[in-house]
Structure formats: structure tokens, C-alpha cells
C-alpha positions in Angstrom: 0.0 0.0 0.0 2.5 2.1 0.7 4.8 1.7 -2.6 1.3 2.6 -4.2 1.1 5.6 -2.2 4.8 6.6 -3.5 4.4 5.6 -7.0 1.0 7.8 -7.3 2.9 11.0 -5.0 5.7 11.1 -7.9 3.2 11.0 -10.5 1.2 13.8 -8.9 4.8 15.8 -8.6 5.9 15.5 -12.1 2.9 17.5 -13.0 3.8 20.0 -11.0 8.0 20.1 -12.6 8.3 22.9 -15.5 9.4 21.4 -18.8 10.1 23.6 -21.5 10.6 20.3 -23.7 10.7 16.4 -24.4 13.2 14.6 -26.0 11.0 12.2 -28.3 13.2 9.3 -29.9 16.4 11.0 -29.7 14.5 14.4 -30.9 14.2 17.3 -28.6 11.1 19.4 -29.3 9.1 22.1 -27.3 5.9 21.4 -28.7 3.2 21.5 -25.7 1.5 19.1 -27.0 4.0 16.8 -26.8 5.3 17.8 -23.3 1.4 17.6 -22.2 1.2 14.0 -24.0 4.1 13.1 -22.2 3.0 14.4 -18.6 -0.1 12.3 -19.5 1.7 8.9 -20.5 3.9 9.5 -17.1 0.9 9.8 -14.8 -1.0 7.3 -16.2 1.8 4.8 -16.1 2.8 5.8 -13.1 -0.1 6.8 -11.0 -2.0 3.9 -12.7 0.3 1.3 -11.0 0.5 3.3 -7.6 -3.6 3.0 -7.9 -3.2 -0.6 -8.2 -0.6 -1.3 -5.9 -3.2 1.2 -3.5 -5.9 -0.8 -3.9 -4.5 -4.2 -3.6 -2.7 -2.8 0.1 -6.3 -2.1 0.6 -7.7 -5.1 0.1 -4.9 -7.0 2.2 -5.9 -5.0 5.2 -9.4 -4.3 5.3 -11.1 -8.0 4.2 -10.1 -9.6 7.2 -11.3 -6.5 9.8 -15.2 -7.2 7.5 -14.8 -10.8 8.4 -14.0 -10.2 12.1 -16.5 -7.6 11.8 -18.8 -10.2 9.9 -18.1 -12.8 12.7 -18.5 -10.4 15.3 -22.1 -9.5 14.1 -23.2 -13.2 13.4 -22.2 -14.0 17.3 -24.3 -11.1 18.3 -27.0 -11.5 16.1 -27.2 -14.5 14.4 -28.9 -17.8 15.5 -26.8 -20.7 17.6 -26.6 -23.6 17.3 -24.9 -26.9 17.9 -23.4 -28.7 15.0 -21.8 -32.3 15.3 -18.3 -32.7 14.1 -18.4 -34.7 10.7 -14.9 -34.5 9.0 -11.5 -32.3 9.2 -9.5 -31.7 5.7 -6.9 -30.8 4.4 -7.5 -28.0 2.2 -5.5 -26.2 -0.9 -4.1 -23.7 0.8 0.1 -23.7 2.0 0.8 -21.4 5.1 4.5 -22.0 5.8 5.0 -24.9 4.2 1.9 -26.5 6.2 -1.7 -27.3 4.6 -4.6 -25.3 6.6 -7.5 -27.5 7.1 -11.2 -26.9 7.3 -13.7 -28.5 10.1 -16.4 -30.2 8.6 -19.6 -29.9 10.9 -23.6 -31.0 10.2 -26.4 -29.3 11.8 -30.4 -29.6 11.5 -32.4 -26.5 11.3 -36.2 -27.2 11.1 -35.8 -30.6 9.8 -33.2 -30.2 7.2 -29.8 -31.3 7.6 -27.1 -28.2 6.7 -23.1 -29.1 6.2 -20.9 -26.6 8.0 -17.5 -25.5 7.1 -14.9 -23.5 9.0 -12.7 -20.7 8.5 -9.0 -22.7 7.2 -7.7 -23.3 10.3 -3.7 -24.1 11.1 -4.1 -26.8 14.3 -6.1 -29.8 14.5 -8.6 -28.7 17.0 -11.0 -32.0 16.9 -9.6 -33.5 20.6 -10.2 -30.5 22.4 -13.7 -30.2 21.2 -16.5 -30.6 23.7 -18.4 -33.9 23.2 -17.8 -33.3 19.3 -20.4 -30.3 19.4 -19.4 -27.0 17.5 -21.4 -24.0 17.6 -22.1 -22.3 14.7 -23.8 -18.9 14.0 -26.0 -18.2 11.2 -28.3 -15.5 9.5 -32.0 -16.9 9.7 -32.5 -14.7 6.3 -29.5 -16.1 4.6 -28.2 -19.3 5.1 -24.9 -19.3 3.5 -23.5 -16.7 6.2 -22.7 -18.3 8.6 -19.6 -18.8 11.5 -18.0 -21.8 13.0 -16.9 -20.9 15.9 -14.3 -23.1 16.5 -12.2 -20.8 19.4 -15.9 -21.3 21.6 -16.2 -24.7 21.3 -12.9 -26.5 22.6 -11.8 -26.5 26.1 -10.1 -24.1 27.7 -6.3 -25.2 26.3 -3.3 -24.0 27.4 -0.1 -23.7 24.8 3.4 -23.9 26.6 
């Protein structure tokens, strides 16, 4: 984010340099037409990559506060209830050379059986669960938001 933020700050700047001239394929010339063609090619290469860079930074900080703040509002809000553990994978994903897994959990709301899956997850936490039960929080107008909340439903652990 913050090489975006440089990369569109010397684009911005060069507008502001005087140039009396360009050299154009080993021409000079002090057409200003040509100086304002090449003021434009410079801040749209330039600031066009420092917007990009800008917006990826973006992205890579502020999804994961809306999914805690997703989360957050689901526990607050959204309807409990107790899943039963089914299954934990391995999925795609590489953190550290190690594969983050999903829990796999099943749950029946008003007679129909829903399948459950959790946030990728680095540890295995299925010994520390409680009885196999998982709670899981979802939007009664939406099923597919839901949470697993795994961190609520094992034992209190402690790491040494």
C-alpha cells in the first residue's frame, strides 16, 4: 500500500516540474503538445500502478477487519446452534509450508440437515472439542452466512 502511495505521490509531482521540452526518440522538441502528451503517459503509467498497488494494500488490510467484523455481528446477532463434528480436511491452501484444514460440521435446522464449514484453520482442534459439538452462527434470512466458531467450542487449552 504504501509503494502505491509513492508511485501515485511522484506521479502527482511530475505534473507540478516545469518542462520547457521532451526529447521524443532522440528528438528534442518544445511542442506543448507533446510535453502535455508526455505528462499524461507519465501519470497514467505511473499513478495507474500506484492506484493498483493502492488498492491491492487495501484489500490485504481491510477484508479480514469485514470478516472479524462479519463474525462479530453473526455471534451477536445471528442464531446458535450446535453442530456435530463430521470430517477435518486438508484443504489447498500452503501457510508455511503446512496445509490449513477446514472442520467439517452437520447441523439440523427445522428438519433439514445443513453441512458446515470453517474458516481454514492451522491446528487440528477435533480432541479439544466438547463432546464433538461446535457452535455455529448463522443469518435466519441467509443461510450461507454463517460462522463456525471453533475458538468457543474446545476446552479451555493451554499452549506452553
Amino acid at each position: 500500500m504504501l509503494i502505491g502511495f509513492i508511485f501515485m505521490v511522484v506521479a502527482v509531482v511530475m505534473q507540478l516540474v516545469p518542462m520547457t521540452g521532451v526529447e521524443i526518440n532522440g528528438v528534442y522538441t518544445e511542442s506543448v503538445s507533446a510535453v502535455r502528451n508526455f505528462r499524461l503517459i507519465f501519470l497514467a503509467a505511473f499513478g495507474g500502478v500506484g492506484f493498483i498497488l493502492l488498492l491491492i494494500g487495501l484489500y490485504l488490510i481491510g477484508y479480514p477487519y469485514y470478516q472479524n467484523n462479519k463474525n462479530q455481528r453473526l455471534i451477536e446477532q445471528g442464531t446458535k446452534i450446535t453442530a456435530k463434528f463430521v470430517d477435518f480436511q486438508a484443504t489447498a491452501l500452503n501457510v508455511n509450508n503446512s496445509r490449513l484444514s477446514r472442520l467439517t460440521c452437520t447441523g439440523k435446522i427445522n428438519g433439514v440437515d445443513y453441512i458446515f464449514k470453517s474458516q481454514p484453520l492451522c491446528r487440528n482442534p477435533v480432541p479439544f472439542l466438547r463432546d464433538d459439538l461446535i457452535d455455529v452462527y448463522y443469518d435466519l434470512g441467509n443461510m450461507k452466512r454463517y460462522f463456525v466458531d471453533v475458538d468457543g467450542s474446545v476446552k479451555d487449552v493451554v499452549e506452553l
